[in-house]
C-alpha positions, 0 to 999 in steps of 0.5 A: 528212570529205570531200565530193563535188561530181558534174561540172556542165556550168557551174562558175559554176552549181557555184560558186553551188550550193556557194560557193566552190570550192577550188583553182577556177582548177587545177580547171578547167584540169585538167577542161578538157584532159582533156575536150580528150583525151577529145574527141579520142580518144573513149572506148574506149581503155586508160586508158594511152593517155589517161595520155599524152596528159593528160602532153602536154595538161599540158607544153604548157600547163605544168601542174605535175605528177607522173605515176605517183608513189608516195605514202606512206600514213599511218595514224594520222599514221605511215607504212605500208610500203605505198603508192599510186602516183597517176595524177597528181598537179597543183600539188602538191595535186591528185590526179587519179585516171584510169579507164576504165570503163563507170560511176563505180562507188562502188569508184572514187569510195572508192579516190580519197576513201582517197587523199585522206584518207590522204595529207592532200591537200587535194583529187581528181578521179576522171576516166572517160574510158570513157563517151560524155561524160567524167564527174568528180567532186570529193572535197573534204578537209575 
């Protein structure tokens, strides 16, 4: 099962609505630098450009991570000749799934849960960075 937590303004507001978060302090970390990539560059570039500058916001402040890794699928606990390649992956535990888009569109928020699910990670984040405001949202592997 997995479940989503929509971006919230204020995660101790989030963390009372929801008790507590999974992987609370990563998750912030994370959310925080791309809002920093996304104040400084704005919306309206490729997704590549922010994918760069996500790598350097993550070397800077050593964030663990994997950029543009391919992931194994798994069906029915067996792997499939077929694979993922993942955005990022963070603290060897977070998918971080990046998009440009005008909306989060439901073939987004599915993409990342099929992630999720079928890697066995424990948690997502799909981050937009094509709107006014970036815009996140967490997929929880329950």
């Amino acid at each position: 099962m997995i479940r989503i937590n929509t971006n919230c303004t204020d995660f101790y507001e989030l963390r009372g609505l929801m008790g507590k978060l999974i992987f609370e302090k990563e998750t912030y970390v994370i959310i925080g630098l791309c809002m920093q990539v996304h104040k400084g560059l704005g919306a309206g570039f490729l997704e590549s450009v922010y994918h760069e500058a996500l790598e350097r916001e993550f070397s800077k402040k050593g964030i663990p991570f994997k950029s543009k890794q391919k992931i194994q699928v798994y069906y029915n606990d067996e792997p499939l000749d077929k694979y993922f390649v993942a955005d990022f992956i963070c603290y060897d535990k977070i998918i971080v799934e990046l998009k440009v888009a005008a909306f989060l569109h439901k073939n987004f928020e599915a993409q990342t849960i099929n992630y999720v699910k079928s890697t066995n990670h424990p948690l997502g984040l799909l981050v937009n960075f094509g709107q006014s405001s970036l815009v996140w949202k967490r997929f929880i592997n329950t």
